[in-house]
C-alpha positions in Angstrom: 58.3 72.0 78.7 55.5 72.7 76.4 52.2 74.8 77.1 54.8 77.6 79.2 53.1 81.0 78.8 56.4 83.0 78.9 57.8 81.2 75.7 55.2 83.2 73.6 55.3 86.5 75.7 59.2 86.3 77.1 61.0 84.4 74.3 64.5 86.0 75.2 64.2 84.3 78.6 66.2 81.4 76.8 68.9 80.5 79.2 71.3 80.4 77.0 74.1 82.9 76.4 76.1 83.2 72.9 79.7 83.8 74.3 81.2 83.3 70.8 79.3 86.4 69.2 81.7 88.5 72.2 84.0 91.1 70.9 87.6 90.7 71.7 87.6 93.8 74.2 85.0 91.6 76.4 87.1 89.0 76.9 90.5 91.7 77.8 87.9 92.9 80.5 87.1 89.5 81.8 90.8 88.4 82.0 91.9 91.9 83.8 88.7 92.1 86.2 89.9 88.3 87.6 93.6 89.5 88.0 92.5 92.3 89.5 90.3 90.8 91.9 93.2 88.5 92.5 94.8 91.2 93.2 92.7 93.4 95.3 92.1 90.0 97.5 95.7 89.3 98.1 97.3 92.7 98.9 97.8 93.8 102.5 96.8 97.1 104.2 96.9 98.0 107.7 93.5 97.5 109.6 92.6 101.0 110.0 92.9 101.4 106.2 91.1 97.8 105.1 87.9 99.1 107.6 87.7 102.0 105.6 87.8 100.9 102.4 84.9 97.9 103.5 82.9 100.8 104.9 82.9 103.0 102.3 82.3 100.5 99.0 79.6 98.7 101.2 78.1 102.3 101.8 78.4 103.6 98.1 77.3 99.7 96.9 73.7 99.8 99.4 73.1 103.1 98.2 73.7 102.5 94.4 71.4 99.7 95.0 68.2 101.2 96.7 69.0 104.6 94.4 69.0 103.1 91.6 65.1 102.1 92.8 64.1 105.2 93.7 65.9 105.8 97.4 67.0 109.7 97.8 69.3 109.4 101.0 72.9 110.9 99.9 76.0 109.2 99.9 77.1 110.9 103.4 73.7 109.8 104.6 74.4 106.4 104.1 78.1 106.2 105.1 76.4 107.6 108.6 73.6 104.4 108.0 76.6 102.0 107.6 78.8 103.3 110.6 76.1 103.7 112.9 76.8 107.6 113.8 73.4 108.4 111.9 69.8 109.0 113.2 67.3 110.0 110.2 64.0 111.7 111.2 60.7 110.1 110.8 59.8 111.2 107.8 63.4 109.2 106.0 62.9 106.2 108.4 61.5 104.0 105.4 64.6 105.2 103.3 66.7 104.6 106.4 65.1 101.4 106.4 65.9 100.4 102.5 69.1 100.8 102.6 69.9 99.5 106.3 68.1 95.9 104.7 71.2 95.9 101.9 73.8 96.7 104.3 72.3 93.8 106.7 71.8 91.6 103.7 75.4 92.1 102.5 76.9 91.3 106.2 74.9 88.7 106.1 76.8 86.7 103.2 80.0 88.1 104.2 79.4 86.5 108.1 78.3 83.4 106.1 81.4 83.2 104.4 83.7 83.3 106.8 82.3 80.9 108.8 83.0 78.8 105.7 79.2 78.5 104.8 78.2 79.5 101.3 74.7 79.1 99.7 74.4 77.5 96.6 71.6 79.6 94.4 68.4 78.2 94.7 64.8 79.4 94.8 64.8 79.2 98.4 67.9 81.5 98.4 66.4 83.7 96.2 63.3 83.9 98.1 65.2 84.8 101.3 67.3 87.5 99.5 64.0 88.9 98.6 62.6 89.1 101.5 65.5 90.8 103.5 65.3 93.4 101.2 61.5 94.0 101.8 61.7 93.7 105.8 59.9 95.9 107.8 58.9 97.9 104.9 55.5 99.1 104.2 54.4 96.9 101.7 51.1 97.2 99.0 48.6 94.8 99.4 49.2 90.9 98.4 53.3 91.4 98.3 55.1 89.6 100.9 58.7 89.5 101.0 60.2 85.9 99.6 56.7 85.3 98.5 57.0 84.9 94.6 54.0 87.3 93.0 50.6 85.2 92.1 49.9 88.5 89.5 51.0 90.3 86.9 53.9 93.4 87.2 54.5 96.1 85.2 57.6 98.3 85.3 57.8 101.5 83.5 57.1 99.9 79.9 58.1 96.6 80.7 55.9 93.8 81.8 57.4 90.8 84.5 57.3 87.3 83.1 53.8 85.7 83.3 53.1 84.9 87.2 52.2 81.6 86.9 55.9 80.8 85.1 57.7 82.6 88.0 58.3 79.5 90.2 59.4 77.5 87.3 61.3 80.0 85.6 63.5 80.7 89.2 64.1 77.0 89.6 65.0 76.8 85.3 67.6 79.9 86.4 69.0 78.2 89.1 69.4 74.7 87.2 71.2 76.4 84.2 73.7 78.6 87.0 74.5 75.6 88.3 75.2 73.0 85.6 74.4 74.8 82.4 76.9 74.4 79.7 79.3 77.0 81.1 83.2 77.0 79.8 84.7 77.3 83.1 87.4 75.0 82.4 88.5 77.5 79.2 87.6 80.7 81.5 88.4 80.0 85.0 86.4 79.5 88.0 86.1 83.3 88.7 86.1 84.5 85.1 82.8 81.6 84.9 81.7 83.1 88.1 81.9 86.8 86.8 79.7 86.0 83.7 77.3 84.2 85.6 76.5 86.8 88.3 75.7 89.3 85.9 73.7 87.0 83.5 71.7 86.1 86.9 71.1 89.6 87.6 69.6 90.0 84.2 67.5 87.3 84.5 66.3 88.0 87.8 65.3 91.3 86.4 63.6 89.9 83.5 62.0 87.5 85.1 60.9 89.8 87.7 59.7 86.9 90.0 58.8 89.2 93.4 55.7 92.0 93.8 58.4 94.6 94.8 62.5 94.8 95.3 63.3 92.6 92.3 66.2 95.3 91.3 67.6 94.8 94.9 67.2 91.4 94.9 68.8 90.7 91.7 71.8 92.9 92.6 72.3 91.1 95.7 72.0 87.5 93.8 75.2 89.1 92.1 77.1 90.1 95.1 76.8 86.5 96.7 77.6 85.0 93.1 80.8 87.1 93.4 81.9 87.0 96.5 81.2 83.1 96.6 83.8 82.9 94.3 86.5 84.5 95.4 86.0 88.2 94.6 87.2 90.6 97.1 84.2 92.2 99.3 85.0 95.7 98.2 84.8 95.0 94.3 81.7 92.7 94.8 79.8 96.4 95.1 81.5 97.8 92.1 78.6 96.5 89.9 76.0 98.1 91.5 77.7 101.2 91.9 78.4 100.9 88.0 74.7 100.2 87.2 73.7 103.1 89.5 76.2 106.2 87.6 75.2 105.0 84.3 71.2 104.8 85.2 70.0 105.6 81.5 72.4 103.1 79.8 71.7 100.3 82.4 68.1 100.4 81.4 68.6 100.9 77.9 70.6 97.5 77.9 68.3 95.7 79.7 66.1 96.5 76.8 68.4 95.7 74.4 69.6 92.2 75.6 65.8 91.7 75.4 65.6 92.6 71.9 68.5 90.8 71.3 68.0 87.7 72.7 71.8 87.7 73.8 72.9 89.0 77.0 76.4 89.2 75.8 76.1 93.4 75.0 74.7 93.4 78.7 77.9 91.7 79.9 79.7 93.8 78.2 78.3 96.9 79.8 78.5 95.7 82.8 82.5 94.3 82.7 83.6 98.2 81.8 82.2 99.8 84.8 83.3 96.3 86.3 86.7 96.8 85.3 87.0 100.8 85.8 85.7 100.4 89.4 88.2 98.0 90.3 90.9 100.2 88.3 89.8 102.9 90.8 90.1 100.4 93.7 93.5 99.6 92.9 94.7 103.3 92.7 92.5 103.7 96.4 94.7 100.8 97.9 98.2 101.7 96.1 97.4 105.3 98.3 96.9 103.7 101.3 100.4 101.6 100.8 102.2 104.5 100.2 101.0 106.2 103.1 101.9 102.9 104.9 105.2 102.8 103.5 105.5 107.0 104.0 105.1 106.4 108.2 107.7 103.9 107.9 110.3 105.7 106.0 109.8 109.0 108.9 109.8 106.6 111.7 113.1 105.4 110.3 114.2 108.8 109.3 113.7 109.4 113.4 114.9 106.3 114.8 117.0 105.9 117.6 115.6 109.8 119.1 114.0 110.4 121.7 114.2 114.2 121.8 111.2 116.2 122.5 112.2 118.3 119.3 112.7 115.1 116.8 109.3 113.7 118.2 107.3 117.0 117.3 109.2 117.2 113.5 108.3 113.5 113.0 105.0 114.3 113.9 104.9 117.0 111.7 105.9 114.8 109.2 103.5 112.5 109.4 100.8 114.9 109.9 102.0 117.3 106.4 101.2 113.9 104.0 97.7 112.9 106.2 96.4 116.2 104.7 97.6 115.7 100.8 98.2 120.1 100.3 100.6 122.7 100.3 100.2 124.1 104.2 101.2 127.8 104.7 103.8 127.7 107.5 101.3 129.6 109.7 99.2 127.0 109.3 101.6 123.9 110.3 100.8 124.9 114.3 97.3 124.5 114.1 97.0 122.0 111.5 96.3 118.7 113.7 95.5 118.9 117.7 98.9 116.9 118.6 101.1 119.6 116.3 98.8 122.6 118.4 99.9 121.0 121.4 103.5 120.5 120.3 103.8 123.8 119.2 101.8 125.3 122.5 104.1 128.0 123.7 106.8 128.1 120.7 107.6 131.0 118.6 107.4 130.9 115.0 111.1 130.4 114.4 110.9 126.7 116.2 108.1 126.5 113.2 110.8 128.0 111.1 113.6 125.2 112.0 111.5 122.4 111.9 110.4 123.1 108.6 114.1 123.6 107.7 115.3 120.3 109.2 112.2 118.3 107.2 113.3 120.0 104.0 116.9 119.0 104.9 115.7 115.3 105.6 113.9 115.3 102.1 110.8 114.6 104.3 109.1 117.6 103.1 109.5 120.3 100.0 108.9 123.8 99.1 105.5 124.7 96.9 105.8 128.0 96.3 105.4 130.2 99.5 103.6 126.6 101.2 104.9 123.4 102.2 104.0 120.2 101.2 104.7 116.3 102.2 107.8 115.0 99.9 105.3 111.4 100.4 106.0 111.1 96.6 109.8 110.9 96.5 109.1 107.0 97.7 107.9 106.5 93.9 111.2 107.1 92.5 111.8 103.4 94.1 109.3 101.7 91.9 110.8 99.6 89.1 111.6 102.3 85.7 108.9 102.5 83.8 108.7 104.0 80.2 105.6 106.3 80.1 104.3 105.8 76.1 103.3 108.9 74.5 
């Protein structure tokens, strides 16, 4: 359409992206974040674990978000936010507040989903993103949450498309998401879905379409993107995480795709901490299988006993590798409450003879004058595996 403002002041909001200018390394990360998401998706951890690791990426993910934007609450402030167990004063409410809107927004799409409803990406959708991340927040005067901005934005030195383009340039975003000239049957469906979701984001952040929590908004335009299409819930936070550790550089390549013209350095950028999170994620989940697979082998190890005196070594057992360190034997009878109340009224050579028969058992091995869970010895049943110099 001719007579747009935004084509002389915004030319780089094009809607186009150049995929055959990508380096070869791009496309390696593209193809190992989908196999890893395939991954991630389809291995199974016991329920205790799976909570934990949904809690904590959701926690680190809503506080990336807001700190990127300015929000000071710590990372053990807002793992208390997500679990409920925290109460901030007054004076933090409002970053309380932040932060509780991403966690509620995120739940939100992940409820959606599993009751097998998804939301295709439209202005409306984009509106009410935006506006539960501004909910019951103090507000400055004429900014409403969903309510695109009638005036012009200014953040740090860069300036928000012109207002009066916003409403057409959201529905132009949404148009080309949906049935731009995307090589999905080349890519994939999630490998399609992956580009898109970040080339939304930095849109949505050029664009800047809202009078305040664009950032958020855009961020959480990715995590529905991702999720929608199959990526694991835990990994859809990676990205914001990513953008969060590596402030100065996420800035400096908004700027530069806008120089540019071509988001394809962004992507870029953003697959590698993509991709590194997710490598993380998988070394996070192959520890919480082992530790699965570790209870089973002791449990075996004691099968078929039901001796007061195989029940407390078993424990022990367990309880050695749910610390990860060398224990002085001194330690072992205070080390958990069940082992202080197995060990209540024993003398330190029951200690002494446990210790032995765990060491016996290969359950357990000597570091130095400490012992330590022998958890490990189950990776000498992995397939061999040359290590390359």
């Amino acid at each position: 359409m001719q007579g747009r403002q935004y084509r002389e002041t915004h030319p780089w909001i094009a809607f186009s992206v150049d995929l055959r200018l990508a380096p070869f390394n791009l496309w390696m990360l593209l193809g190992e974040a989908c196999s890893k998401c395939e991954h991630i998706a389809g291995v199974p951890i016991d329920p205790a674990s799976a909570d934990e690791l949904n809690l904590f990426y959701l926690a680190k993910g809503a506080r990336a978000t807001t700190a990127i934007e300015g929000n000071t609450l710590s990372e053990e402030e807002v793992s208390g936010l997500v679990s409920g167990t925290l109460e901030l004063p007054p004076s933090k409410a409002y970053l309380g507040r932040e932060v509780n809107n991403i966690i509620e927004a995120c739940n939100s799409v992940l409820a959606d989903l599993t009751q097998g409803r998804t939301h295709r990406l439209t202005p409306d959708r984009i509106r009410v993103l935006n506006s539960k991340v501004l909910q019951g927040l103090e507000l400055e005067e004429g900014v409403r949450g969903g309510l695109v901005r009638s005036h012009a934005v200014v953040v740090g030195r860069y300036r928000g498309a012109p207002a009066q383009d916003c409403e057409y340039l959201i529905g132009r975003l949404c148009d080309w998401l949906d049935e731009g000239d995307w090589p999905a049957e080349r890519l994939g469906t999630m490998a399609t879905a992956i580009v898109k979701a970040i080339v939304g984001h930095l849109y949505i952040a050029w664009i800047h379409p809202f009078g305040d929590g664009n950032g958020r908004t855009a961020r959480l335009v990715e995590f529905q993107m991702l999720v929608e299409a199959g990526a694991p819930s835990p990994a859809a936070h990676l990205l914001s995480n990513h953008y969060n550790e590596t402030r100065s550089e996420y800035y400096r390549q908004l700027d530069r795709a806008r120089q540019t013209g071509n988001p394809v350095e962004f992507v870029g950028y953003a697959l590698q901490g993509f991709v590194d999170g997710l490598r993380t994620q998988t070394r996070l989940i192959r520890e919480f299988q082992l530790g699965s697979a570790w209870e089973n082998h002791v449990n075996v190890a004691f099968a078929g006993s039901n001796s007061a005196a195989d029940s407390r070594k078993r424990h022990l057992a367990l309880d050695l590798s749910s610390v990860g360190r060398p224990v002085a034997p001194h330690e072992l009878r205070t080390l958990t409450t069940r082992l202080a109340a197995a060990y209540a009224g024993k003398t330190p050579k029951t200690v002494t003879r446990d210790i032995n028969a765990l060491l016996t058992m290969g359950l357990a091995q000597r570091n130095g004058k400490r012992i330590v869970s022998n958890q490990r010895a189950l990776l000498a049943f992995l397939p061999i595996k040359a290590t390359p110099e």
